[in-house]
C-alpha positions in Angstrom: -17.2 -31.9 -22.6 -15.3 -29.6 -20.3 -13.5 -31.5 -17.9 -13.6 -30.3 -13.8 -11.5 -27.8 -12.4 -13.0 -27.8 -8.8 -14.7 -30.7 -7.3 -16.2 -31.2 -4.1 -17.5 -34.4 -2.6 -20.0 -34.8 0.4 -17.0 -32.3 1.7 -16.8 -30.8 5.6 -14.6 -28.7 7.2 -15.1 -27.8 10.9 -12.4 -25.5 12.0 -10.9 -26.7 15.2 -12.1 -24.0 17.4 -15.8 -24.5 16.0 -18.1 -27.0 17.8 -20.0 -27.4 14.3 -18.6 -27.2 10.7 -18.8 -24.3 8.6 -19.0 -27.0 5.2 -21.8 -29.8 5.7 -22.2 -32.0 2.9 -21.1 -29.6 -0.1 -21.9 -31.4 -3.4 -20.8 -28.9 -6.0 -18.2 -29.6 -9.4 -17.2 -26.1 -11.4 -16.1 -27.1 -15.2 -13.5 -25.4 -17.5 -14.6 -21.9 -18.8 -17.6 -22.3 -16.0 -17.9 -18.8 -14.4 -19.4 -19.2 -10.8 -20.9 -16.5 -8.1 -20.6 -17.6 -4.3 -23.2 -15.3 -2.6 -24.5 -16.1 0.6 -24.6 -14.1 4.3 -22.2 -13.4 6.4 -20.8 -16.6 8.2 -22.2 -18.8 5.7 -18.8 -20.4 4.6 -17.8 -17.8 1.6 -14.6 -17.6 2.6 -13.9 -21.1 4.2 -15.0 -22.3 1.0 -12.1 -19.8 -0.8 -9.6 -21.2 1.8 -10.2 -24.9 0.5 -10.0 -23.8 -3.4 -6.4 -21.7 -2.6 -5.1 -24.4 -0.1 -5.2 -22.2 3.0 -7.2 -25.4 4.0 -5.7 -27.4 5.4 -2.3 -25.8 5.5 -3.0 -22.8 7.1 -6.6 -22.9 9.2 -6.9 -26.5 10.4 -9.0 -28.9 11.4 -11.3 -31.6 10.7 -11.8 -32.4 7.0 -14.4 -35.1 5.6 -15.0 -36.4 1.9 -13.1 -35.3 -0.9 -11.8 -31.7 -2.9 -9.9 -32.0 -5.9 -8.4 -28.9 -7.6 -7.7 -29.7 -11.5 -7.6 -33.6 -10.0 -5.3 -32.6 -7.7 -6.8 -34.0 -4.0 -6.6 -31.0 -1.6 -5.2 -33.3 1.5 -2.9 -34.4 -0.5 -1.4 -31.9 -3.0 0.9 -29.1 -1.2 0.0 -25.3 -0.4 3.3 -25.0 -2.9 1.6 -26.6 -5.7 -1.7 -25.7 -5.6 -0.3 -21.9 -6.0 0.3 -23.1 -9.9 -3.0 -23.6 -10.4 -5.4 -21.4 -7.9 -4.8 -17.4 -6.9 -6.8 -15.1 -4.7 -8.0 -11.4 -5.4 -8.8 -9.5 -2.5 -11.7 -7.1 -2.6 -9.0 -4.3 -2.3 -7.5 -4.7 -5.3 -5.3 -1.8 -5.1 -3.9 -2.8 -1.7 -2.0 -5.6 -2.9 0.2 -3.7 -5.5 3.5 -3.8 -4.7 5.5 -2.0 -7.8 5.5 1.3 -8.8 4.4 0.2 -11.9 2.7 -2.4 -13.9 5.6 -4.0 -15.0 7.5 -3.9 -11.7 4.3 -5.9 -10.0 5.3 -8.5 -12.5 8.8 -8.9 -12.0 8.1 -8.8 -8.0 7.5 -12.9 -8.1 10.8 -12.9 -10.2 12.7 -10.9 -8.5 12.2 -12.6 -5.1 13.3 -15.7 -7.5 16.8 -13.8 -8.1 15.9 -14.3 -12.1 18.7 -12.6 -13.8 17.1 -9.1 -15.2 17.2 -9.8 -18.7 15.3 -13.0 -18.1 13.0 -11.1 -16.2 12.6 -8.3 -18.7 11.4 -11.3 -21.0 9.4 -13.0 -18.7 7.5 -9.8 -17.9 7.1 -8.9 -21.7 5.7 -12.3 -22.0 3.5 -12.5 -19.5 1.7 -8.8 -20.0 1.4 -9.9 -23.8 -0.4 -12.7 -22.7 -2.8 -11.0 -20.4 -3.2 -8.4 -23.0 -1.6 -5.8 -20.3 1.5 -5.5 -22.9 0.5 -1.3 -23.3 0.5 -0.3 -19.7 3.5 -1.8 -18.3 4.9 2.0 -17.3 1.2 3.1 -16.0 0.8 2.7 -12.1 -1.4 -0.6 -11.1 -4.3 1.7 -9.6 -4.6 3.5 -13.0 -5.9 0.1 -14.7 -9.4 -0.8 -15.5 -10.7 -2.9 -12.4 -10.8 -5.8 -15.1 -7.0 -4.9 -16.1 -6.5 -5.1 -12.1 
């Protein structure tokens, strides 16, 4: 049985300039491997919702938080913005305005580099890490030439 990676329980959030909360009640547990689709109007709590899964709540936007989020166990109150970066990201809809290199492989190294890793290391790392992602063949192509799932 695949084990939860986002879990929400009878979970509010009511931003402090709001007089209701944009989360009432939300029941909801994603498993490993579990692909999810949040669809819902505008002002329906899409992106409130993203907040709480990257940790922009309750670091960032604050306010009043009831019941309980836990991202890979880890409670959301009480885990840091700093470490739940190692296990959430975001991806903007623009995917192509949050490239920084001039290439694929220097988009890599940027985390790295702001790090001060010593350039071999980095070289490695980023050889590494595009093998992983099976990116390894387009580390000299510019980021906007990828396939949007490359992106």
């Amino acid at each position: 049985m695949n084990k939860p990676v986002i879990e929400f329980q009878n979970f509010s959030f009511q931003y402090n300039s709001q007089s209701e909360p944009t989360l009432k009640n939300l029941n909801l547990k994603i498993n490993e491997g579990e692909k999810v689709l949040v669809v819902g109007p505008s002002g329906s709590g899409k992106s409130t919702f993203a907040h709480c899964i990257n940790g922009l709540i309750p670091y960032k936007y604050e306010g009043e938080i009831t019941g309980s989020a836990k991202i890979k166990g880890k409670d959301l109150q009480e885990t840091s913005i700093f470490d739940l970066s190692f296990e959430t990201g975001t991806v903007l809809q623009d995917t192509d305005g949050q490239f920084i290199g001039l290439t694929v492989a220097e988009d890599i190294a940027f985390a790295l580099e702001n790090d001060a890793v010593e350039q071999q290391k980095m070289q490695e790392k980023v050889a590494q890490w595009a093998q992983t992602v099976g990116i390894d063949q387009h580390l000299t192509k510019r980021p906007q030439d990828l396939s949007g799932g490359q992106k």
